[in-house]
C-alpha positions in Angstrom: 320.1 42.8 207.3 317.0 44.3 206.0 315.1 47.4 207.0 311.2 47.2 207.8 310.2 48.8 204.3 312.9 45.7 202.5 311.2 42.5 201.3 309.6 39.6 203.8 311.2 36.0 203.7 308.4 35.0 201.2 308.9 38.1 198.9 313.1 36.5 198.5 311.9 33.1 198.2 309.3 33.8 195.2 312.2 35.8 193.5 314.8 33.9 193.7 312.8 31.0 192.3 312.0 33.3 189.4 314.2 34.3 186.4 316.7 37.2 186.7 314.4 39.2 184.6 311.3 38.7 186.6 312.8 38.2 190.2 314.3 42.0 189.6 310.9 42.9 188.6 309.3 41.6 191.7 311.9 42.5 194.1 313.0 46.7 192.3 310.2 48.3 194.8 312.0 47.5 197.7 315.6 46.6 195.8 317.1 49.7 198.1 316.3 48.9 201.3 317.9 45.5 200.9 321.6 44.7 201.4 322.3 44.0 197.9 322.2 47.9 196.6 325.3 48.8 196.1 327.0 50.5 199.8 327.1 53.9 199.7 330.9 53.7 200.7 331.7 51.9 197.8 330.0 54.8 195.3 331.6 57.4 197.1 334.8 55.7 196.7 334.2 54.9 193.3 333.0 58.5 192.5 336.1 59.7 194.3 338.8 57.6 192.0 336.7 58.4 189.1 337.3 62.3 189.6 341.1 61.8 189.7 340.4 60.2 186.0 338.3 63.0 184.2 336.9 65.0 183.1 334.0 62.8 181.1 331.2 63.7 178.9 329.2 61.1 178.6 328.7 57.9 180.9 327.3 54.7 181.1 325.9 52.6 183.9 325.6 49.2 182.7 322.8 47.1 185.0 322.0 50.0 186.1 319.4 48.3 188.7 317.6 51.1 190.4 320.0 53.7 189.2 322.8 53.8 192.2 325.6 53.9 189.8 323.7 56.8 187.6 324.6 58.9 191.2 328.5 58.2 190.6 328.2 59.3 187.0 326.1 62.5 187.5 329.5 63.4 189.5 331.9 63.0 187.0 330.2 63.0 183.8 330.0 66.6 182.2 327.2 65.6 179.8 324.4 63.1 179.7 324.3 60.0 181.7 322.5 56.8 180.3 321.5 53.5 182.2 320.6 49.9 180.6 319.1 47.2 182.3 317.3 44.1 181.2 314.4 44.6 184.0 311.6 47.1 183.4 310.8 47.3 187.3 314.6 48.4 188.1 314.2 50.7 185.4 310.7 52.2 186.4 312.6 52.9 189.8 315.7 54.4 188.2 313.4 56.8 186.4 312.4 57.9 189.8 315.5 58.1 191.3 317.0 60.1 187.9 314.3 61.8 185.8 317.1 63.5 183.5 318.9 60.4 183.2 318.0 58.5 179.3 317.6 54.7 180.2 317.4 52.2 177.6 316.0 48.4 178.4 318.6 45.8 176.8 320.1 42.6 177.5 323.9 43.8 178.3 325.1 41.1 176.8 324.1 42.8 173.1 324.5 46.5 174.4 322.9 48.7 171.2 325.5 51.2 171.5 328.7 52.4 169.3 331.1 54.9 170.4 328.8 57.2 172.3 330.8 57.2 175.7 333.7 58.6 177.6 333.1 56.4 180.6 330.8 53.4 181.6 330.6 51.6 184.9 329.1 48.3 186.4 328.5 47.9 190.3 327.6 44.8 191.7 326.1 43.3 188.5 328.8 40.9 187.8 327.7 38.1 189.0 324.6 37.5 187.0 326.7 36.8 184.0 328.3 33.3 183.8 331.9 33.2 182.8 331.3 32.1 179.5 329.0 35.3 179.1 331.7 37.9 180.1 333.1 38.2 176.7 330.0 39.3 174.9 329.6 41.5 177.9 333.2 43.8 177.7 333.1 43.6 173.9 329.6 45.5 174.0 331.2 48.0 176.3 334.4 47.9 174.3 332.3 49.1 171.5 329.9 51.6 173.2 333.3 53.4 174.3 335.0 55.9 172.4 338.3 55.7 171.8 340.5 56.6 174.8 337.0 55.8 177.0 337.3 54.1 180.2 335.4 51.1 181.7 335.3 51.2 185.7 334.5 47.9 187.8 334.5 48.3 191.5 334.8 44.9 193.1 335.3 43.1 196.3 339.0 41.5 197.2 338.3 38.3 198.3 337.4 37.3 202.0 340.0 35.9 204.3 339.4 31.5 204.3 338.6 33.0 208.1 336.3 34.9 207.6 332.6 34.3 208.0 332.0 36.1 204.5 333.9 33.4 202.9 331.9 30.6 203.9 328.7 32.9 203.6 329.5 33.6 199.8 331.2 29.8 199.0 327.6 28.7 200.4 325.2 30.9 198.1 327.2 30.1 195.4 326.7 26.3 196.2 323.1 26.8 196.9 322.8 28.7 193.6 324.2 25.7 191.7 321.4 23.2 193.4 318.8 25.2 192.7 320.1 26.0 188.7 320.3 21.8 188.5 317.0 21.1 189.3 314.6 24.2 188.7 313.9 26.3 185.7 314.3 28.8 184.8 317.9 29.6 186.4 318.4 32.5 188.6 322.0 33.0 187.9 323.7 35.3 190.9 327.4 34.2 192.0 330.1 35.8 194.3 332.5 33.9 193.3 332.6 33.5 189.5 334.6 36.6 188.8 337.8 36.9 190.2 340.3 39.6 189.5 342.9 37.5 187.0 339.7 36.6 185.3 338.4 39.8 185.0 341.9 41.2 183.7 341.9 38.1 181.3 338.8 38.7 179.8 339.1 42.7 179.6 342.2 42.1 178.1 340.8 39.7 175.4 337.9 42.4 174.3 340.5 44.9 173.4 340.9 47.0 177.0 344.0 48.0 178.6 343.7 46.8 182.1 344.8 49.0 185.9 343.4 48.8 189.1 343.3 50.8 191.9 342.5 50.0 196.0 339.5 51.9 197.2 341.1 52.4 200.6 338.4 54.8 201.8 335.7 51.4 201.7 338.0 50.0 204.5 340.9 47.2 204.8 341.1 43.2 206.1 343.5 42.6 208.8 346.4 41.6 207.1 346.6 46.2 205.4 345.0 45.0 202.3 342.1 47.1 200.9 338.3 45.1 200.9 337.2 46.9 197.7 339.2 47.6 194.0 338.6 49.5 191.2 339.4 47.9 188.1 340.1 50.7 185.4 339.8 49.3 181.8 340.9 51.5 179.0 340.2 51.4 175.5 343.0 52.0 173.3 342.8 55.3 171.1 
């Protein structure tokens, strides 16, 4: 799963016994060579469905991590391209990866940002914000949109009950809780915590008119259906 320049066994273990904050610290040197970047296949796909939505201006990657969603938006934005994320070691890396990109360290759950973008996206981030934290989330983003902006959230359909992702991301997610009960500080990463009739609910609920669209191109299950969506929020003019 990881390549010989990702992190050793130890380097995961000390991280995820740390906070969000400082585990993404630790781990943002080697973050890319780990399976948790964001696929390539899924930001082309993303990129590709975003085109059929433009032109943009200006866009923003929320979490942008090491900067892999900062390469969708330098394809569809027309104007400047801004990424936020809470951890200064994912940002130092993003820097690198995007000199001309401006990135801003905040908590995304209090974005400091009003009507200064056409278009924002979120890959992969989701599930380091509890349910109860979603709201604050969208309305930031709600906010930082201008009217008529658009909010785009690739995420995964969920895994056949047969599958061995479903039992591999029902067991994180129960090996996530443990370790939240009885360490601090909480590292909180689920799989499972935001479904799509959440994420509609919620989206809905901070103002956004809510679409989705099925990234065929990132592959199918057996049954036809696509692996990978592309929730399209709009905000209202």
């Amino acid at each position: 799963m990881f390549s010989p320049q990702g992190p050793s066994l130890r380097e995961l273990c000390v991280q995820a016994l740390s906070s969000v904050e400082r585990g993404y610290d630790l781990l943002a040197p080697k973050f890319d060579h780990t399976p948790f970047r964001t696929p390539d296949t899924i930001l082309d796909a993303t990129a590709q469905a975003l085109a059929e939505q433009g032109p943009f201006d200006r866009g923003l990657d929320v979490c942008c991590g090491t900067g892999a969603g900062l390469t969708v938006l330098r394809r569809v934005c027309e104007q400047g391209i801004t990424g936020v994320d809470f951890s200064a070691g994912m940002l130092e890396q993003a820097r690198r990866a995007d000199p001309q990109a401006t990135l801003v360290r905040a908590d995304a759950r209090a974005l400091p940002f009003t009507g200064d973008f056409d278009l924002a996206v979120t890959l992969g981030a989701l599930g380091h914000f509890l349910p109860a934290e979603r709201p604050a989330l969208f309305e930031g983003v709600h906010r930082a949109l201008r009217p008529g902006g658009l909010f785009a959230l690739p995420i995964g359909a969920p895994a056949p009950l047969t599958s061995l992702w479903h039992w591999a991301e029902l067991g994180f997610d129960l090996a996530m809780v443990v370790r939240n009960a009885v360490l601090r500080p909480p590292f909180v990463m689920y799989y499972r915590t935001a479904p799509l009739p959440a994420l509609r609910r919620d989206l809905t609920a901070a103002g956004f008119t809510v679409d989705t669209v099925p990234l065929t191109a990132v592959g199918r299950h057996r049954d036809g259906s696509a692996r990978c969506w592309l929730v399209l929020a709009r905000k209202p003019y």
